[in-house]
Structure formats: C-alpha cells, structure tokens
N, CA and C atoms of all chains as a GROMACS GRO file, in nm:
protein
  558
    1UNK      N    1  11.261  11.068  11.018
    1UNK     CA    2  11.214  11.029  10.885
    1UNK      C    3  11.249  10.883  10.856
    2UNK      N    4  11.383  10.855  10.920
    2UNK     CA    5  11.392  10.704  10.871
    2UNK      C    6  11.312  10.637  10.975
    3UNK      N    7  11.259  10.610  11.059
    3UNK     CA    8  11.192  10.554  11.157
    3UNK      C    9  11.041  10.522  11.071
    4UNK      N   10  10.989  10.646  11.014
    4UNK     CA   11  10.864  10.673  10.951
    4UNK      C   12  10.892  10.572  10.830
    5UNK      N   13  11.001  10.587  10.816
    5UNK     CA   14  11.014  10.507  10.613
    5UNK      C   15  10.970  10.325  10.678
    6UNK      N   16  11.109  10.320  10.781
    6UNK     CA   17  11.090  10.143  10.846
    6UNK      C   18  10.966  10.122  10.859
    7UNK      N   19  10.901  10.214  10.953
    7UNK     CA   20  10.793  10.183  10.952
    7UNK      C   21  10.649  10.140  10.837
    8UNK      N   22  10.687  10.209  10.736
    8UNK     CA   23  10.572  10.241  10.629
    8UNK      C   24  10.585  10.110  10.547
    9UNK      N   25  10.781  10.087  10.598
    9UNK     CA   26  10.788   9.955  10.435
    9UNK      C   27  10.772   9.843  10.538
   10UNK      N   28  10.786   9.803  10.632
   10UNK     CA   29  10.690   9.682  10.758
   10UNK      C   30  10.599   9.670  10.737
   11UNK      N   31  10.497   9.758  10.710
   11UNK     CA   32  10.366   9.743  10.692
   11UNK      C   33  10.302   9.703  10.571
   12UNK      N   34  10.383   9.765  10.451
   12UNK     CA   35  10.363   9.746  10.317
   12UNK      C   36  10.436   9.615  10.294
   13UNK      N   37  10.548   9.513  10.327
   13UNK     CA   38  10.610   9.418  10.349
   13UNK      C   39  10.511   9.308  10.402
   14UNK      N   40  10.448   9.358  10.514
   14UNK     CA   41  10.313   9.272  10.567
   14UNK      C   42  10.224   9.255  10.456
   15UNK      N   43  10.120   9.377  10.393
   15UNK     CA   44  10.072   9.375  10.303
   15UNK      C   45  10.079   9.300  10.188
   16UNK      N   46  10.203   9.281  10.143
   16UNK     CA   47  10.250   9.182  10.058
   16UNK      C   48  10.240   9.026  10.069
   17UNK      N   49  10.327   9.072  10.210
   17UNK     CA   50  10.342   8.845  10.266
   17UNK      C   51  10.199   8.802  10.268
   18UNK      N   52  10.082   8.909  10.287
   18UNK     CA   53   9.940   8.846  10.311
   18UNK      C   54   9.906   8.841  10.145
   19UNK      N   55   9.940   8.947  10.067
   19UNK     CA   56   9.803   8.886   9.985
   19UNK      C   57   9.946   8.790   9.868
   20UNK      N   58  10.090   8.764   9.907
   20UNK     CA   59  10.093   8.604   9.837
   20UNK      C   60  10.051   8.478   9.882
   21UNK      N   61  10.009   8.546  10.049
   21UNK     CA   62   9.957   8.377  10.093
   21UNK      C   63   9.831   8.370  10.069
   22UNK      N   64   9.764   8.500   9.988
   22UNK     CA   65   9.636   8.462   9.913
   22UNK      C   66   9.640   8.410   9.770
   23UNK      N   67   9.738   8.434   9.722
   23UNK     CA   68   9.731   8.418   9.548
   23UNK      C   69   9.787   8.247   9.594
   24UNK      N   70   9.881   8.189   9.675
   24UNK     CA   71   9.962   8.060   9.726
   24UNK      C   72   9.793   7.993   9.780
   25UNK      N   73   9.722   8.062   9.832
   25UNK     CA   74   9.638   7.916   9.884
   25UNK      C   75   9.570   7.904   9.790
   26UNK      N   76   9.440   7.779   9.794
   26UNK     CA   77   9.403   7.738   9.685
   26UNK      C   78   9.287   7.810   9.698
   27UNK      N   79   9.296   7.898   9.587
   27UNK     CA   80   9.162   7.946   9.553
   27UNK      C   81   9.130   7.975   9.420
   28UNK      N   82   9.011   8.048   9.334
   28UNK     CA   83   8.968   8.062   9.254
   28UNK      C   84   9.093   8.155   9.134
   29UNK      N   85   9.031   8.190   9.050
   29UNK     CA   86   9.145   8.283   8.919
   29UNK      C   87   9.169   8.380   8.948
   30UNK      N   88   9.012   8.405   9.023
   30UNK     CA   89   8.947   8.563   8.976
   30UNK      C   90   8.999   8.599   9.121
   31UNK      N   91   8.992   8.572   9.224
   31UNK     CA   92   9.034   8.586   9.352
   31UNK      C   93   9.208   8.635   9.376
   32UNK      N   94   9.311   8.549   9.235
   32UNK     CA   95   9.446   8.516   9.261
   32UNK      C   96   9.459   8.671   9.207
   33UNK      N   97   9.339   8.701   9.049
   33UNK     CA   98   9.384   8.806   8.977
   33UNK      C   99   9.357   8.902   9.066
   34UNK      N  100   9.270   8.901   9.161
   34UNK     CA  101   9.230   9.071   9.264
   34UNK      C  102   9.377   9.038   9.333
   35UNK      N  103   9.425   8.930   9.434
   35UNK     CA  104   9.511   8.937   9.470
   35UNK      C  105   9.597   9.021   9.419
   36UNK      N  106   9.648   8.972   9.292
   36UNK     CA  107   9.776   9.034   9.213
   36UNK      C  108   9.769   9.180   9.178
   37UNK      N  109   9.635   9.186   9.176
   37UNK     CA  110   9.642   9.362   9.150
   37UNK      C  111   9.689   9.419   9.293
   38UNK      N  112   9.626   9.406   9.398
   38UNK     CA  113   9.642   9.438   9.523
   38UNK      C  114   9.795   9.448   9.560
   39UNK      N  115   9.897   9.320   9.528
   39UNK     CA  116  10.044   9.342   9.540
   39UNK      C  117  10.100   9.430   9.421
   40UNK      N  118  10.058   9.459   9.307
   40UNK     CA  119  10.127   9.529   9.243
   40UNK      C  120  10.117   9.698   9.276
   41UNK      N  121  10.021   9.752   9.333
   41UNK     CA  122   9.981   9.856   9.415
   41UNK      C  123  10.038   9.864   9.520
   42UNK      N  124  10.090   9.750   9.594
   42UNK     CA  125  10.125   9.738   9.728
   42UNK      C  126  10.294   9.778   9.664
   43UNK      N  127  10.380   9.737   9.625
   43UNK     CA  128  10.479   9.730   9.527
   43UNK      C  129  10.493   9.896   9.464
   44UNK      N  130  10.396   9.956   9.408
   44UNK     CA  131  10.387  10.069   9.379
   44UNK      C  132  10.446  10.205   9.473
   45UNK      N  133  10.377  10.128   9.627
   45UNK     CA  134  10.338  10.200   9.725
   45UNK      C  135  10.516  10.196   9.794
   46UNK      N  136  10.562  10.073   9.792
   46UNK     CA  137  10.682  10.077   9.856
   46UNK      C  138  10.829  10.136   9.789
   47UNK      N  139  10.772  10.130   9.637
   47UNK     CA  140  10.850  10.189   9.543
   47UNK      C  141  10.859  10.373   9.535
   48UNK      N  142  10.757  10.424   9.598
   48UNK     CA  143  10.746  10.540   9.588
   48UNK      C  144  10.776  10.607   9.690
   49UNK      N  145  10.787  10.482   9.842
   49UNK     CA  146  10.800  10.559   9.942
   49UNK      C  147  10.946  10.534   9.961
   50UNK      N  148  11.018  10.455   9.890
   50UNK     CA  149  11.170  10.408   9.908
   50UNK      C  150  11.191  10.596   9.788
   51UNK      N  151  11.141  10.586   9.697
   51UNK     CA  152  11.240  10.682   9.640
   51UNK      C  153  11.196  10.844   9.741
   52UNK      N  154  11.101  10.850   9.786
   52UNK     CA  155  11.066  10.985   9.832
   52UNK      C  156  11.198  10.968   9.972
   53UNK      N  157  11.213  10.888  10.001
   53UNK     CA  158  11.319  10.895  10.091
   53UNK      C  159  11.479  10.910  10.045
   54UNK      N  160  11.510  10.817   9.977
   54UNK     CA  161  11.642  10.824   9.898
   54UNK      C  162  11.630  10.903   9.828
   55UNK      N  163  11.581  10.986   9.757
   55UNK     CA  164  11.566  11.099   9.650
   55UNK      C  165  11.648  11.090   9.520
   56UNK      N  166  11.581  10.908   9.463
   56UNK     CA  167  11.623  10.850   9.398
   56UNK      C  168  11.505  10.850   9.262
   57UNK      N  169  11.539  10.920   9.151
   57UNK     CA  170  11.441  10.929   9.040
   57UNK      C  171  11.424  10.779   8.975
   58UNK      N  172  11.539  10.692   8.986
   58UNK     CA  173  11.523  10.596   8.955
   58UNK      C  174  11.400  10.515   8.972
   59UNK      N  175  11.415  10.504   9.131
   59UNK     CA  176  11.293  10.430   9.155
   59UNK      C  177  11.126  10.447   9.089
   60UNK      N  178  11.126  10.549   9.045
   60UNK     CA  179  10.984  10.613   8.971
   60UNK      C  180  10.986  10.539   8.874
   61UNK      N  181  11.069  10.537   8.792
   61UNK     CA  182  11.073  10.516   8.637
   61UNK      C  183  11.027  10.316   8.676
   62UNK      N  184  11.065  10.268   8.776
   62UNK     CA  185  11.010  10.140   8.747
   62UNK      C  186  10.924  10.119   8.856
   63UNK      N  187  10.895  10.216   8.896
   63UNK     CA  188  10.699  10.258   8.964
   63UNK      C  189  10.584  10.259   8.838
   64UNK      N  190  10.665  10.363   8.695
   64UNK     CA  191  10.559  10.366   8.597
   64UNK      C  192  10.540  10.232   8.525
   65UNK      N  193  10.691  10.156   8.482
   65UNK     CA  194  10.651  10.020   8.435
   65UNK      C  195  10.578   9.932   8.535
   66UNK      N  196  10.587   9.988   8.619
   66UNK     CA  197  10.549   9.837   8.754
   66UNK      C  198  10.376   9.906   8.740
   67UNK      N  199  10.340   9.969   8.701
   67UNK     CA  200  10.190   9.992   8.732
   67UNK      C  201  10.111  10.011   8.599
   68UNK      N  202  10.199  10.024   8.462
   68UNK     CA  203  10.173   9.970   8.370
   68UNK      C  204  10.143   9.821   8.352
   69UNK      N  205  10.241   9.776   8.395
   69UNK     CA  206  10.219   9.598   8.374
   69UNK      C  207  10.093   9.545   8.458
   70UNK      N  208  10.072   9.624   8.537
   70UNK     CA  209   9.966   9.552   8.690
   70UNK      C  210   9.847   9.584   8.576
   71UNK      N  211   9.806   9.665   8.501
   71UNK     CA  212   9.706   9.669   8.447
   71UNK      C  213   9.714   9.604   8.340
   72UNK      N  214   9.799   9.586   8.254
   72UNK     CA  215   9.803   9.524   8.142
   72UNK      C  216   9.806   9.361   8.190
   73UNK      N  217   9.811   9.326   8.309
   73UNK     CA  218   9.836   9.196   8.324
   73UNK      C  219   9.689   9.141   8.392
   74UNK      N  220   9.600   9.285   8.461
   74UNK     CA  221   9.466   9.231   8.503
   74UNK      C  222   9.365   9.250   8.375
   75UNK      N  223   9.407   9.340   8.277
   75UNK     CA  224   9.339   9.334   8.172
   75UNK      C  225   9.282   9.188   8.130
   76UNK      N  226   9.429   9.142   8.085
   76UNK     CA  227   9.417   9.055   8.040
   76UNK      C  228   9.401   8.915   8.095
   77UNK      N  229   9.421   8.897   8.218
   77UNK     CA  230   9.319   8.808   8.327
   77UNK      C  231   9.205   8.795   8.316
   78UNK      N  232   9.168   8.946   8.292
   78UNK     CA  233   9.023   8.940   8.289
   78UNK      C  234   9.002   8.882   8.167
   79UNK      N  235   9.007   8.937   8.081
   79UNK     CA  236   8.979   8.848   7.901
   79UNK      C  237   8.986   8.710   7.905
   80UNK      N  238   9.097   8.686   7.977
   80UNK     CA  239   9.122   8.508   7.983
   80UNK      C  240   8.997   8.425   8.016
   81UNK      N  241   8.923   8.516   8.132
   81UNK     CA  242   8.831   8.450   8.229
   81UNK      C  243   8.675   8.508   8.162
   82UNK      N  244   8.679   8.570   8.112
   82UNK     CA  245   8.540   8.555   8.005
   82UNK      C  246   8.526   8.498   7.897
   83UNK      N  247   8.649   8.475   7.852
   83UNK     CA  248   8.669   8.361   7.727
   83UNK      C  249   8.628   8.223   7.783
   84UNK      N  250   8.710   8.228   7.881
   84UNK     CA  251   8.714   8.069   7.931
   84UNK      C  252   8.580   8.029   8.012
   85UNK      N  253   8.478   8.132   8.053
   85UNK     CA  254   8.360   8.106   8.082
   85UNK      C  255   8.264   8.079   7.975
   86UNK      N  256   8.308   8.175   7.843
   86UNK     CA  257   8.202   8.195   7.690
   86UNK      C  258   8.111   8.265   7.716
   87UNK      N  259   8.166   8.378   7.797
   87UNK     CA  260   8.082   8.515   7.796
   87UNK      C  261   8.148   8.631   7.730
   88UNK      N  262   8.183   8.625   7.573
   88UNK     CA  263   8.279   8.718   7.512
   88UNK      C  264   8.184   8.823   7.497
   89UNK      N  265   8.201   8.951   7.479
   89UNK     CA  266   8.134   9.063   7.446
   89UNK      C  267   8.228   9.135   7.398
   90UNK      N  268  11.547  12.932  10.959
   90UNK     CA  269  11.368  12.885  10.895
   90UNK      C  270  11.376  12.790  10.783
   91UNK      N  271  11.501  12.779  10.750
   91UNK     CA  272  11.549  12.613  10.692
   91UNK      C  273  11.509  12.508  10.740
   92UNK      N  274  11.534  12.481  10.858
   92UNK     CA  275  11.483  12.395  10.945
   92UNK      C  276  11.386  12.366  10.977
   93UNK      N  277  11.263  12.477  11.003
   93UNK     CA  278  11.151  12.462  11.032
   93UNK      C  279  11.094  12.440  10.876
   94UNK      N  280  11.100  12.460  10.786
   94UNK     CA  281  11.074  12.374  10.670
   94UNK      C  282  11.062  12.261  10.602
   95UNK      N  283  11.189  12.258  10.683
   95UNK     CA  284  11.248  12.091  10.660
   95UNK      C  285  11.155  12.030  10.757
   96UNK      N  286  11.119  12.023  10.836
   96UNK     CA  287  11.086  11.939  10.987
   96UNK      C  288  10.924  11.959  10.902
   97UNK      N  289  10.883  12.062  10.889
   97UNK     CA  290  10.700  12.067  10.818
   97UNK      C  291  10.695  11.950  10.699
   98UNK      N  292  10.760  11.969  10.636
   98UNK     CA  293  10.821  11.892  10.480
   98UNK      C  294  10.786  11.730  10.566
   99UNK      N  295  10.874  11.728  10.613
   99UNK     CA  296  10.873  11.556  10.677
   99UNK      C  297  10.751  11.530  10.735
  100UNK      N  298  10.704  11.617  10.827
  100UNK     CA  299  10.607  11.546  10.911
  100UNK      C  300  10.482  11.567  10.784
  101UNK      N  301  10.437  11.670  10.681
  101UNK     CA  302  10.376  11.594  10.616
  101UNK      C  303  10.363  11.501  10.548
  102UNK      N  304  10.489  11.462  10.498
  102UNK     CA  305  10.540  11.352  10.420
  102UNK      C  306  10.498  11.236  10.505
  103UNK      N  307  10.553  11.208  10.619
  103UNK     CA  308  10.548  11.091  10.691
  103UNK      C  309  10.380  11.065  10.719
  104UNK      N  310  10.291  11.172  10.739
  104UNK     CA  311  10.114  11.136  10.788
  104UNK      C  312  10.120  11.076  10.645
  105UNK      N  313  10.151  11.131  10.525
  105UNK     CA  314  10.098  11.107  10.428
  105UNK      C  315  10.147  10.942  10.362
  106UNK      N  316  10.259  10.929  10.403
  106UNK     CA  317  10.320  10.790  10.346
  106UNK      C  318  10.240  10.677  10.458
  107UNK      N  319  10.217  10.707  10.599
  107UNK     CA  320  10.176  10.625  10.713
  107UNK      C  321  10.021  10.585  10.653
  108UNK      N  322   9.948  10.700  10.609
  108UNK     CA  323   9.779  10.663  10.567
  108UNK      C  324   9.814  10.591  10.458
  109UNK      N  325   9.902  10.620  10.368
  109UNK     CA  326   9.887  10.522  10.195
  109UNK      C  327   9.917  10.391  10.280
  110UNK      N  328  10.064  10.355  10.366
  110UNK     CA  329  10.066  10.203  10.388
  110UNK      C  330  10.009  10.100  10.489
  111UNK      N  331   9.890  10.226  10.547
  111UNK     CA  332   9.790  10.161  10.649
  111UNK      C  333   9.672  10.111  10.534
  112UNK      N  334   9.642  10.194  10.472
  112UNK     CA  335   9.526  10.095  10.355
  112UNK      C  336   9.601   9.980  10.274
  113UNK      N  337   9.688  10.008  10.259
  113UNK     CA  338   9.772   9.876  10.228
  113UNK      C  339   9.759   9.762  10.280
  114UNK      N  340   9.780   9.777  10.423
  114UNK     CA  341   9.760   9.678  10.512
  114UNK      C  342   9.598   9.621  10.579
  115UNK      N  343   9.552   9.745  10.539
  115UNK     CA  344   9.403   9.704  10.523
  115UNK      C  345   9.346   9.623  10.474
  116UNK      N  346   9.364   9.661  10.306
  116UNK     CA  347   9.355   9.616  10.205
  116UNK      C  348   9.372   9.450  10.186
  117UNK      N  349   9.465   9.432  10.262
  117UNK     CA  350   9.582   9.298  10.271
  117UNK      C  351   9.451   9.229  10.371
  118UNK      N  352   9.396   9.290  10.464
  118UNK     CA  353   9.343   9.170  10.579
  118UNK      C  354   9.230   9.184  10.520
  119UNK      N  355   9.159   9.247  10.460
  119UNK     CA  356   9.028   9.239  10.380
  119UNK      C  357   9.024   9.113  10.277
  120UNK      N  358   9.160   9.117  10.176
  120UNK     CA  359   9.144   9.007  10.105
  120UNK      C  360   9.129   8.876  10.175
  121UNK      N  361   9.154   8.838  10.288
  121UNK     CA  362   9.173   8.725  10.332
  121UNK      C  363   9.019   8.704  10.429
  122UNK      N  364   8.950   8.812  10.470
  122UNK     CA  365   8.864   8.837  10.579
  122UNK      C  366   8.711   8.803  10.501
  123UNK      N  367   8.694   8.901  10.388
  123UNK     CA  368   8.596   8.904  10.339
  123UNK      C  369   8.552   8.787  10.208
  124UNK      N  370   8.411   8.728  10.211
  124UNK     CA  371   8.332   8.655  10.175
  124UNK      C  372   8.393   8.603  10.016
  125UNK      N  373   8.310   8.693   9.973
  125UNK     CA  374   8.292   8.669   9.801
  125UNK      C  375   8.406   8.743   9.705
  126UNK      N  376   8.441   8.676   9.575
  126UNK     CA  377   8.561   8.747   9.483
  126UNK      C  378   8.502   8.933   9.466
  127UNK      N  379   8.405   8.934   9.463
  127UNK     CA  380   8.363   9.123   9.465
  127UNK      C  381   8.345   9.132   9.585
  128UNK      N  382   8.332   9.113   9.678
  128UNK     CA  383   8.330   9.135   9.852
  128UNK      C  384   8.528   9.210   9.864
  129UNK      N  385   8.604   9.102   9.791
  129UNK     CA  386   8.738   9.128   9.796
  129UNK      C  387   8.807   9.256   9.704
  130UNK      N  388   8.708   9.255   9.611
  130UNK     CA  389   8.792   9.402   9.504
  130UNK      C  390   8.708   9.500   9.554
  131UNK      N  391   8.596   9.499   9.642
  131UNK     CA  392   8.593   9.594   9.712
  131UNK      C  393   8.712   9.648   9.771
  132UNK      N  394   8.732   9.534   9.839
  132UNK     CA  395   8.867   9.563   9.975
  132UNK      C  396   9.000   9.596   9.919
  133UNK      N  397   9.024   9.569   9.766
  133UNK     CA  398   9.122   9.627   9.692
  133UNK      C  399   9.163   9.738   9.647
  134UNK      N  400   9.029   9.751   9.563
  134UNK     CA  401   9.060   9.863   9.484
  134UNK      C  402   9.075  10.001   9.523
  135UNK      N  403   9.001  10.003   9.658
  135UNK     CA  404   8.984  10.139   9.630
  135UNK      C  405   9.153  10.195   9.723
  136UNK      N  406   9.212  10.086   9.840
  136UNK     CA  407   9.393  10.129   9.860
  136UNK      C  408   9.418  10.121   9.710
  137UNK      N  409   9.404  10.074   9.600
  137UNK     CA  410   9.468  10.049   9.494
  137UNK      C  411   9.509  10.237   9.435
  138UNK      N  412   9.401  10.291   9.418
  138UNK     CA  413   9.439  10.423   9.424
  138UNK      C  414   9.443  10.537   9.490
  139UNK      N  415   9.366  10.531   9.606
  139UNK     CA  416   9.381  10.604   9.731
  139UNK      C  417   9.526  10.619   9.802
  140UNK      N  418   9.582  10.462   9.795
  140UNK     CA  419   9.737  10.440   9.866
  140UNK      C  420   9.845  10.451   9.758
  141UNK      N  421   9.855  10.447   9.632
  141UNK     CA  422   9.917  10.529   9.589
  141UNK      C  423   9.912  10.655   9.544
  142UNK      N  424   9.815  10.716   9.590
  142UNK     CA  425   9.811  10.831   9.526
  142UNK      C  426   9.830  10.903   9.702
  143UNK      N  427   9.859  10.881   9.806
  143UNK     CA  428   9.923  10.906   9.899
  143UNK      C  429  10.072  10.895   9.940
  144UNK      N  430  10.078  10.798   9.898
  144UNK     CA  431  10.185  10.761   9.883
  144UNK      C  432  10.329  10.830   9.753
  145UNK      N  433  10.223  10.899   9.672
  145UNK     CA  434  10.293  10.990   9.561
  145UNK      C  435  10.288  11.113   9.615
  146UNK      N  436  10.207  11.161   9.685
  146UNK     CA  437  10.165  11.305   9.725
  146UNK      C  438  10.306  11.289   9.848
  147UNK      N  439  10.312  11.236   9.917
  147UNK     CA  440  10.406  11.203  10.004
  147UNK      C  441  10.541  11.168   9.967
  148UNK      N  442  10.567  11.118   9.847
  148UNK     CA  443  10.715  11.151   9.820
  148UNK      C  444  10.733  11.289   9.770
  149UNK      N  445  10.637  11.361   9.685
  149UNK     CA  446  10.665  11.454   9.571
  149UNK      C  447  10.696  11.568   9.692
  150UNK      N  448  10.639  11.556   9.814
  150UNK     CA  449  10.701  11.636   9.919
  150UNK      C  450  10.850  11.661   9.935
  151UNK      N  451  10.881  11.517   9.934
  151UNK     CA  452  11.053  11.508   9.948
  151UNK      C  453  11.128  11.587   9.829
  152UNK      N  454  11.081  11.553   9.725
  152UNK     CA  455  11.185  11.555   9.605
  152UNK      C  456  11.169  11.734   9.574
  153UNK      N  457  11.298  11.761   9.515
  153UNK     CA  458  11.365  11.920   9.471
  153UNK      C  459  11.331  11.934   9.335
  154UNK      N  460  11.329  11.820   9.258
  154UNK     CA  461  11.378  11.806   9.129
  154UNK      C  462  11.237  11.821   9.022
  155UNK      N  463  11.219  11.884   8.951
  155UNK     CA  464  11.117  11.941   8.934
  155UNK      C  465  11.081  11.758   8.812
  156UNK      N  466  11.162  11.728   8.729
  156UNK     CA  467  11.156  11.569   8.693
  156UNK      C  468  11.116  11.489   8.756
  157UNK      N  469  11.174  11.455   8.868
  157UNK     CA  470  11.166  11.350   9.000
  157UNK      C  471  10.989  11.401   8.965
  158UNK      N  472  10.917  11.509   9.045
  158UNK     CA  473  10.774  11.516   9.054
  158UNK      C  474  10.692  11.459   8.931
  159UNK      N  475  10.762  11.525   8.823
  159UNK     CA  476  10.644  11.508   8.681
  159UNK      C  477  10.651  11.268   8.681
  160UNK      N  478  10.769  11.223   8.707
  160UNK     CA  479  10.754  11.110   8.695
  160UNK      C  480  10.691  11.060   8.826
  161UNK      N  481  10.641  11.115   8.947
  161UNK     CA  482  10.533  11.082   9.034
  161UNK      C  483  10.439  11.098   8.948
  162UNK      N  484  10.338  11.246   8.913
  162UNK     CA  485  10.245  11.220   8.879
  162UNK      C  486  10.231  11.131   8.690
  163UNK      N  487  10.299  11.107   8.688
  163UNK     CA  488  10.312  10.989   8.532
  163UNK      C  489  10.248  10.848   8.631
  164UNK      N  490  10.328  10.840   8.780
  164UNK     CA  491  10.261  10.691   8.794
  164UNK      C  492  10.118  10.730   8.873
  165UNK      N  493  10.112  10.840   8.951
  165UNK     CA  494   9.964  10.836   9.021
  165UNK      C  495   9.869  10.881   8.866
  166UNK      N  496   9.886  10.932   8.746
  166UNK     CA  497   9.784  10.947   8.689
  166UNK      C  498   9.759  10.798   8.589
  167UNK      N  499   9.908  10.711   8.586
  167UNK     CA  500   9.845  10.573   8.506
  167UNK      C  501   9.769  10.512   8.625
  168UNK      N  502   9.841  10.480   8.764
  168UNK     CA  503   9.700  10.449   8.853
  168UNK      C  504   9.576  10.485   8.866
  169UNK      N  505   9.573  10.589   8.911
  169UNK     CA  506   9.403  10.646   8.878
  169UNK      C  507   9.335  10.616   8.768
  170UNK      N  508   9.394  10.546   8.630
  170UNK     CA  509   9.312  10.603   8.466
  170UNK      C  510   9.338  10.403   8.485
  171UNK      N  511   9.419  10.333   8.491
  171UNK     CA  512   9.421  10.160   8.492
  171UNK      C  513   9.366  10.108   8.625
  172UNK      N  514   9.383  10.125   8.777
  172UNK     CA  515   9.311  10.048   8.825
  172UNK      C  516   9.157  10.040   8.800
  173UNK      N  517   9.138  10.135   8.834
  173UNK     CA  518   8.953  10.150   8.765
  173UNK      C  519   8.892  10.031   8.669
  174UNK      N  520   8.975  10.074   8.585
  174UNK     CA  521   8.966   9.989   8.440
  174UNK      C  522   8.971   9.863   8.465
  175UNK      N  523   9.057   9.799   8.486
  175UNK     CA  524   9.083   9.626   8.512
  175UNK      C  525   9.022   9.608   8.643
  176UNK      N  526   8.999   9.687   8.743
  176UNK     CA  527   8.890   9.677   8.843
  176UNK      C  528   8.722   9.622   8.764
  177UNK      N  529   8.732   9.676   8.660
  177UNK     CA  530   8.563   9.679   8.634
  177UNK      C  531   8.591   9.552   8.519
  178UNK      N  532   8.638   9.536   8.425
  178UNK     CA  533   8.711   9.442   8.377
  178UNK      C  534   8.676   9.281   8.475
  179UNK      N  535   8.749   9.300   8.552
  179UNK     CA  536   8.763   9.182   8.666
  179UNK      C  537   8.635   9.166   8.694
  180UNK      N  538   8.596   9.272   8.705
  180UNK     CA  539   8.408   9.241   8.853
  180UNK      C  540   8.336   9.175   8.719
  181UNK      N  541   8.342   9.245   8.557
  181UNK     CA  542   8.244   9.176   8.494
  181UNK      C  543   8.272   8.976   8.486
  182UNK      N  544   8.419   8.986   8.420
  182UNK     CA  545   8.447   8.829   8.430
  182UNK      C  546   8.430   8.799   8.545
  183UNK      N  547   8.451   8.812   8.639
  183UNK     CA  548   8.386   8.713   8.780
  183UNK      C  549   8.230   8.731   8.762
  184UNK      N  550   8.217   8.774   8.726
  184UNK     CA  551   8.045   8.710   8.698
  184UNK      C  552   7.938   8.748   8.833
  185UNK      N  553   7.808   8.792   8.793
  185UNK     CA  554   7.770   8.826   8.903
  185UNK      C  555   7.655   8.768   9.017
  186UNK      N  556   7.755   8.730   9.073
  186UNK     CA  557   7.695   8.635   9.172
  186UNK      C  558   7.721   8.697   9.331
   0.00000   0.00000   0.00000
C-alpha cells in the first residue's frame, strides 16, 4: 500500500510541477485560470489520497475548503474576464 | 479472513487511487500539448471530476469511520456540482473562437 500511495503522489506531484510551468509561462488569463483549476483538483486528488492512507479525517476537512475555493476562485476569473472583455450578461 | 479483506480493501483502493492520479497526469500533458484555451479545458475538466471522484471512492475504501466517509462524499459532491460550473463559466469568457 505504501508503494501504491509513493507512487500515486509522484505522479500527482508531476501533475502539478506541469501545470505551474503552465500558469509560470507566458500565456493568456483564461489559459492560467484552466491551469489553476486543473492544480486545485490535482491538490484535491493528493489530499484525499494522503488521508485514505494515513486515516487522517483531517486531511478531508481541507480537501472541502481546498475545492470550495478552486471554484469560487474560477468563478470569479471568469467574471473578471467578461467584464474586462464588455461581454457582461 | 481478516486478512483476505484487508489485502481486497487495498488492492481496490490502490486500482482506484492509480486511475484518479493517471488522469491527473494526463490532464497535466494535455494542458501543455493541446492547441486552443477550450482545446485545454477539454483536457481539464473532465480529470477535474472523474480523478477526484476516484480518488474519493478510493480512500472511502480505507477509512472505518463512518465521519471520515460522509466528509469524502461532502468533497466529491462540491466537485461534481462546482467544477462543471466554473468549467462552463470559463469556456463562455474565453470567448468562442
């Protein structure tokens, strides 16, 4: 089981280092904001597989804020970026 | 037959945690691979709730504690009900091109 965990958080660790060297290079808003959703899921993913191993309730409780905020934070990315185009609806 | 419980318990746990952090990593070379800003939340969204919601199914295996579970499904059901949402959110402000 711990072999399986190393393994799962390497990969999800990878997952991560790639999409900050996407939000880090120079690209568009809307590109940084998919980024950021993508690590906060990724983050989700390592948070859930650290507590299913440690059989730590802790870790959940800031799985639910950590995936609260990922939406409340692309929400409002998004709003930013239809304002700032002047396509409000 | 403790044992053989235990050993079933894990090895589903482990297929199930291995598929959530392989779309992860999917997910990850897609953003960098593919074309256009919706070419890319393709390549996001859908590990966004597929891989945690594997990734929950795969701890709730581990855990005894009948709490420990109900606060898994608290985060796989705000995932499933918010990525969607700021998924579609996003695709409209990026504009469609």
């Amino acid at each position: 089981m711990k072999l399986v965990v190393t393994i799962c958080l390497v990969m999800l660790v990878i997952a991560g280092a790639l999409g900050v060297a996407r939000i880090v290079r120079r690209s568009t808003l809307g590109d940084r904001a998919v980024a950021f959703d993508m690590l906060t899921s990724v983050l989700t993913c390592a948070l859930l597989v650290s507590a299913g191993y440690l059989q730590d309730g802790l870790l959940l409780d800031l799985a639910i804020v950590l995936g609260l905020l990922g939406f409340i934070a692309s929400v409002t990315i998004a709003r930013f970026i239809e304002a700032r185009n002047g396509t409000q609806s | 037959m403790n044992d053989v419980m235990t050993a079933i318990r894990d090895v589903v746990s482990a297929v199930l945690m291995l598929s959530g952090s392989l779309l992860a990593v999917i997910s990850s070379i897609g953003i960098h691979r593919l074309g256009s800003t919706r070419a890319r939340m393709h390549a996001t969204t859908k590990p966004a709730t597929l891989g945690v919601l594997l990734c929950g199914v795969g701890a709730v295996v581990q855990f005894a504690d009948v709490s420990d579970i109900a606060k898994v499904l608290v985060v796989v059901i705000l995932q499933l009900v918010g990525a969607p949402i700021g998924a579609h959110m996003l695709g409209r402000a990026v504009g469609g091109k």
